[in-house]
ZADO-1210 file (C-alpha; in nm, 4 decimals, padded with zeros to 6 digits):
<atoms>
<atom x="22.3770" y="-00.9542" z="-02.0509" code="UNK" pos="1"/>
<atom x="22.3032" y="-01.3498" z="-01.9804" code="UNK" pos="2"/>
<atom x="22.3968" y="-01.4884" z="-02.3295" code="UNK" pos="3"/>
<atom x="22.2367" y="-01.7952" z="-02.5290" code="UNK" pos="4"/>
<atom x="22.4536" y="-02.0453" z="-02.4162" code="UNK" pos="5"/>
<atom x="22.4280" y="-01.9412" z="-01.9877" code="UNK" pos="6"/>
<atom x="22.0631" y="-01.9146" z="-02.0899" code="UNK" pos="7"/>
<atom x="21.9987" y="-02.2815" z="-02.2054" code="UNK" pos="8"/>
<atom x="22.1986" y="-02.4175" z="-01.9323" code="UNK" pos="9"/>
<atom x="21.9850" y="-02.2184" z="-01.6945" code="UNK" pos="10"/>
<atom x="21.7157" y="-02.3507" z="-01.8501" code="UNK" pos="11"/>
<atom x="21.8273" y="-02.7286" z="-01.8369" code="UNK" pos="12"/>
<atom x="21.9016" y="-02.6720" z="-01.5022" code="UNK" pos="13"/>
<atom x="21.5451" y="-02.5576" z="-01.4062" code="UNK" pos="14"/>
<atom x="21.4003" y="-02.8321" z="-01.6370" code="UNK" pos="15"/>
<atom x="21.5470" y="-03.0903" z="-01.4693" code="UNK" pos="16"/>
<atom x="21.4786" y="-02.9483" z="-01.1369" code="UNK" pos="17"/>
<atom x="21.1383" y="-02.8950" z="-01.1711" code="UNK" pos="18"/>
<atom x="21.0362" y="-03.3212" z="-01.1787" code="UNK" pos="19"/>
<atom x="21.2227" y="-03.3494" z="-00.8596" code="UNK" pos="20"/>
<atom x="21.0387" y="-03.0834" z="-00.6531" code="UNK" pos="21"/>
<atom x="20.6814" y="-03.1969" z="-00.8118" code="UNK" pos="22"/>
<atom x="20.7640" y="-03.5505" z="-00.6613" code="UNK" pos="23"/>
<atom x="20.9212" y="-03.3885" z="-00.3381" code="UNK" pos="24"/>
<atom x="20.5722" y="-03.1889" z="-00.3288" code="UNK" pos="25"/>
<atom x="20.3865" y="-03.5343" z="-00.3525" code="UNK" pos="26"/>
<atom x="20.5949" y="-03.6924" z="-00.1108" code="UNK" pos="27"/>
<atom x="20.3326" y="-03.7387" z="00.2051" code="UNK" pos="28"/>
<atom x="20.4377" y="-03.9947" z="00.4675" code="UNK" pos="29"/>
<atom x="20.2039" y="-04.1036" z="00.7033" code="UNK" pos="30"/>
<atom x="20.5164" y="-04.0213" z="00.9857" code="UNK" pos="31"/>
<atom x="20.7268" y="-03.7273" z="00.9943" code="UNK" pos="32"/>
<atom x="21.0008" y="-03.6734" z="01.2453" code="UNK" pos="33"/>
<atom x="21.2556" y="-03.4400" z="01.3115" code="UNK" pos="34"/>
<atom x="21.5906" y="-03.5183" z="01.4943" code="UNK" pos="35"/>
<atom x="21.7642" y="-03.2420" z="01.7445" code="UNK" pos="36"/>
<atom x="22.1423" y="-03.2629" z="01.7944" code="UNK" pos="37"/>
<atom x="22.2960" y="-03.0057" z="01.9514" code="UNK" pos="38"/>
<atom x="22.5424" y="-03.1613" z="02.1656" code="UNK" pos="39"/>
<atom x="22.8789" y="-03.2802" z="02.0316" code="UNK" pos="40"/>
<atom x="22.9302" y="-03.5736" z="02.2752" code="UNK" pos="41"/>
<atom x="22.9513" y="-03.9027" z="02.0525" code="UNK" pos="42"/>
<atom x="22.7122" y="-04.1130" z="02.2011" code="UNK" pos="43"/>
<atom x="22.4152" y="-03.8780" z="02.2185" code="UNK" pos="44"/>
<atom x="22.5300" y="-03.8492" z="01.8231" code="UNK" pos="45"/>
<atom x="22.5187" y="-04.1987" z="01.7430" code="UNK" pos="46"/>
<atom x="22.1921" y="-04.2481" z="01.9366" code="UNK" pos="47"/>
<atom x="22.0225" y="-03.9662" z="01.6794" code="UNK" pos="48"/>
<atom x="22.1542" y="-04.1805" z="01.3656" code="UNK" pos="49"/>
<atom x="22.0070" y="-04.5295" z="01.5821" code="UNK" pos="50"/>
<atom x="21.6697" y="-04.3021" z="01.5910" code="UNK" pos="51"/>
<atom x="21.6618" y="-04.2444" z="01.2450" code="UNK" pos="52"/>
<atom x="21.7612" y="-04.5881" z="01.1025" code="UNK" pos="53"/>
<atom x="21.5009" y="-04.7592" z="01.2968" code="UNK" pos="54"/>
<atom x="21.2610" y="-04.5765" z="01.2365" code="UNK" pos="55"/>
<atom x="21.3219" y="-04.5849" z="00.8538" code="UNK" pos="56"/>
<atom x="21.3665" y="-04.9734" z="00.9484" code="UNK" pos="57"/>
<atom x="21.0017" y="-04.9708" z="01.1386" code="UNK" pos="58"/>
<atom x="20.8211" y="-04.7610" z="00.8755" code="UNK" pos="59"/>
<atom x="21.0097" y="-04.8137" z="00.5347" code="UNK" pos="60"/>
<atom x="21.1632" y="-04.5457" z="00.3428" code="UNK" pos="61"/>
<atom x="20.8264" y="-04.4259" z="00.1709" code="UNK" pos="62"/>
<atom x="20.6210" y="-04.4028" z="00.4889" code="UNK" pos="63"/>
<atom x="20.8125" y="-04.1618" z="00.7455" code="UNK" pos="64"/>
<atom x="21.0392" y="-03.8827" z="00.6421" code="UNK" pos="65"/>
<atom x="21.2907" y="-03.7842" z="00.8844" code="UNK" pos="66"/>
<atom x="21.5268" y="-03.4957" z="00.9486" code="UNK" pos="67"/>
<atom x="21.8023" y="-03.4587" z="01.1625" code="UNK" pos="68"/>
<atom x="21.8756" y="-03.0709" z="01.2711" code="UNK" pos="69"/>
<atom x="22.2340" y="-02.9524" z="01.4098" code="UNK" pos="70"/>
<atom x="22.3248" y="-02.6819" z="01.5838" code="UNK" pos="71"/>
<atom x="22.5841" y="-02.5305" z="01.8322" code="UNK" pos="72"/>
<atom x="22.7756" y="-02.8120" z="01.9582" code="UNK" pos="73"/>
<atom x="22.6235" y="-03.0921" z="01.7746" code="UNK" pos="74"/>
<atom x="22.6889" y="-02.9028" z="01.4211" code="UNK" pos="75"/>
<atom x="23.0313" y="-03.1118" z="01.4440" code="UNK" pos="76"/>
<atom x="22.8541" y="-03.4256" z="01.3565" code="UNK" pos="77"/>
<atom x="22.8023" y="-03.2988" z="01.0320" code="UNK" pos="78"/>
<atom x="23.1141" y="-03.1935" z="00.9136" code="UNK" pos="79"/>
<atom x="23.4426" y="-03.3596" z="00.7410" code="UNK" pos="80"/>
<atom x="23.6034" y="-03.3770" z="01.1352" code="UNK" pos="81"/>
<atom x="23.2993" y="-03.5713" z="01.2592" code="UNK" pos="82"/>
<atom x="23.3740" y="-03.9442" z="01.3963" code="UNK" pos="83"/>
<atom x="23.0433" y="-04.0375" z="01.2117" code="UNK" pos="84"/>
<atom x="23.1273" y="-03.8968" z="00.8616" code="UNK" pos="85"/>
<atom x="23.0996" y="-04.2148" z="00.6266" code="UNK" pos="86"/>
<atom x="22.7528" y="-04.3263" z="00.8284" code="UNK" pos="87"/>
<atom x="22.6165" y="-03.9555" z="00.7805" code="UNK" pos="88"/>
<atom x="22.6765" y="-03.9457" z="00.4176" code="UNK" pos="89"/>
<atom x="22.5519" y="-04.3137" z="00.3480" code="UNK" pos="90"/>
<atom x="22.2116" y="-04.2333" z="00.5334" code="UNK" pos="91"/>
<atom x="22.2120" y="-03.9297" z="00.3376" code="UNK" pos="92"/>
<atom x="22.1868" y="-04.0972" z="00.0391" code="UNK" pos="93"/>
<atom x="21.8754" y="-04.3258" z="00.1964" code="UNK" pos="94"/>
<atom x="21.6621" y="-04.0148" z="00.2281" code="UNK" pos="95"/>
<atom x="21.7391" y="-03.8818" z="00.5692" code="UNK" pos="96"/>
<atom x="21.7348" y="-03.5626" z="00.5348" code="UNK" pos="97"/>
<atom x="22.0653" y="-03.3374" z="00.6949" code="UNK" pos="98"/>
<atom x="22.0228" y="-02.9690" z="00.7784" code="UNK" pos="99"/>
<atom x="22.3525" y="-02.7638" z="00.9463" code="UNK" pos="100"/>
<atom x="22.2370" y="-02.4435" z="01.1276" code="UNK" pos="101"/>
<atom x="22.3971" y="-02.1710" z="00.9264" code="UNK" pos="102"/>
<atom x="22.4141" y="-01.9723" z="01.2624" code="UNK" pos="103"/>
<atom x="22.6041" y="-02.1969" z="01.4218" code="UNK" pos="104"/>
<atom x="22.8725" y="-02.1950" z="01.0912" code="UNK" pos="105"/>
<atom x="22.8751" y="-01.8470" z="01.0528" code="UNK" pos="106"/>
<atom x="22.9640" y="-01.8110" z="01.3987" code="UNK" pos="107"/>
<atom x="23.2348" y="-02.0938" z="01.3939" code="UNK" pos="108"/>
<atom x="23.3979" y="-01.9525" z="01.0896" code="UNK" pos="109"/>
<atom x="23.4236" y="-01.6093" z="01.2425" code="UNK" pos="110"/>
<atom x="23.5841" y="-01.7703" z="01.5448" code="UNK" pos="111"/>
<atom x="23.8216" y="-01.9754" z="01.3891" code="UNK" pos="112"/>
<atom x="23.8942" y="-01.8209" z="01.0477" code="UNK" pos="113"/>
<atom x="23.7526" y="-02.0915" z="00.8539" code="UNK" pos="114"/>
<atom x="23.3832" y="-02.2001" z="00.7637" code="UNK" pos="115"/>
<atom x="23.3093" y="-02.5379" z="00.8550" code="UNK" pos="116"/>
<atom x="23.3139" y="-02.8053" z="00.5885" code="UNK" pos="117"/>
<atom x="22.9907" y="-03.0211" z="00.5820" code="UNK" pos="118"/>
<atom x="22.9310" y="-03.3934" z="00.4615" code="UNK" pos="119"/>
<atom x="22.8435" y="-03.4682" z="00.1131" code="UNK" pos="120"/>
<atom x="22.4315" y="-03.4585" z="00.1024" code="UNK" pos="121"/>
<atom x="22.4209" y="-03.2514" z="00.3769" code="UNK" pos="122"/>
<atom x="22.1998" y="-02.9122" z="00.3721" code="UNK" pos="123"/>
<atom x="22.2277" y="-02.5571" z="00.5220" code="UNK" pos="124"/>
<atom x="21.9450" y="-02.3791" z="00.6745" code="UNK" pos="125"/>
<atom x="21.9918" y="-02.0262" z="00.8014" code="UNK" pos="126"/>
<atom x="21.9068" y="-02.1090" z="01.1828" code="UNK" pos="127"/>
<atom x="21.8784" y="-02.4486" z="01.3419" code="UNK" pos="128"/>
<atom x="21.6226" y="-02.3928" z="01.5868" code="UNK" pos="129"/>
<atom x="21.3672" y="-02.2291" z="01.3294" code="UNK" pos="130"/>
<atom x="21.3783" y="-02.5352" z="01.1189" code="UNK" pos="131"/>
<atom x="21.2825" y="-02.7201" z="01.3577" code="UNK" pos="132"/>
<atom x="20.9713" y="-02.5082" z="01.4570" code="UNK" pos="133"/>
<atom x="20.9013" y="-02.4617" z="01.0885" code="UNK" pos="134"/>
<atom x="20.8976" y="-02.8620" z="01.1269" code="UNK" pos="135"/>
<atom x="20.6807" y="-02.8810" z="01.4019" code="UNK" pos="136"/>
<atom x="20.4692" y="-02.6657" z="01.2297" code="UNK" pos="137"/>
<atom x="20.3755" y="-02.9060" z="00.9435" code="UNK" pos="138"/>
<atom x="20.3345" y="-03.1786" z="01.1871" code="UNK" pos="139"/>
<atom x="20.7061" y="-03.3406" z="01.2427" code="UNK" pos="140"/>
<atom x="20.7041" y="-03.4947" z="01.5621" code="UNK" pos="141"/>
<atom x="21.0264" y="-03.3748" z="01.7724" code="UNK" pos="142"/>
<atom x="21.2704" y="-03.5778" z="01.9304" code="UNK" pos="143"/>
<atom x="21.5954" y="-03.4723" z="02.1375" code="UNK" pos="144"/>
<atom x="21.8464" y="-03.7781" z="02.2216" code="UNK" pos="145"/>
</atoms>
């Protein structure tokens, strides 16, 4: 039994929840992009940040949303081993949007014991390559470095 004081915080919780998604839900750029990275060579890497800061640059933060996908390989970039930690996590916190392939980390952690750690404001999705259809489906344009 869920008692009065699990309750109210559940309750907080949702309340203050609930603003965010309303203003997520009225969030409607006029450019919408989504990022592939699926390799785990640096460059390539680096070149899918470049994409997303200029175009954030071009745009401005209110008029394109952007979100980088990684999978297989490239799921690296995302994690607390990646060369490009400190620069994923700051452009995280400028509303670029982060999603690991949760295929790709199940599959790592049964391989190697351990499930991968990812970078602070980064998100999971269950498969990598379905987000980015999903994306494509509500009118992301695609890119692939």
């Amino acid at each position: 039994m869920i008692t009065t004081n699990i309750k109210a915080l559940i309750f907080a919780l949702l309340a203050a929840f609930l603003p965010f998604k309303a203003l997520a839900a009225e969030f409607d750029p006029a450019h919408k992009i989504v990022i592939q990275v699926s390799t785990d060579d640096p460059r390539t890497q680096k070149i899918a940040l470049n994409n997303a800061v200029n175009l954030q640059k071009l745009y401005g933060v209110d008029e394109v949303a952007i979100e980088i996908v990684a999978y297989g390989p490239g799921l690296g970039l995302l994690t607390k081993k990646s060369g490009q930690s400190d620069r994923v996590e700051s452009l995280a916190m400028q509303d670029i949007t982060f999603s690991a392939c949760g295929n790709t980390m199940n599959k790592v952690a049964k391989k190697s014991g351990n499930m991968p750690v990812l970078l602070e404001g980064v998100g999971q999705v269950t498969a990598g390559v379905a987000r980015i259809m999903e994306l494509q489906e509500q009118g992301y344009a695609y890119v692939r470095p």
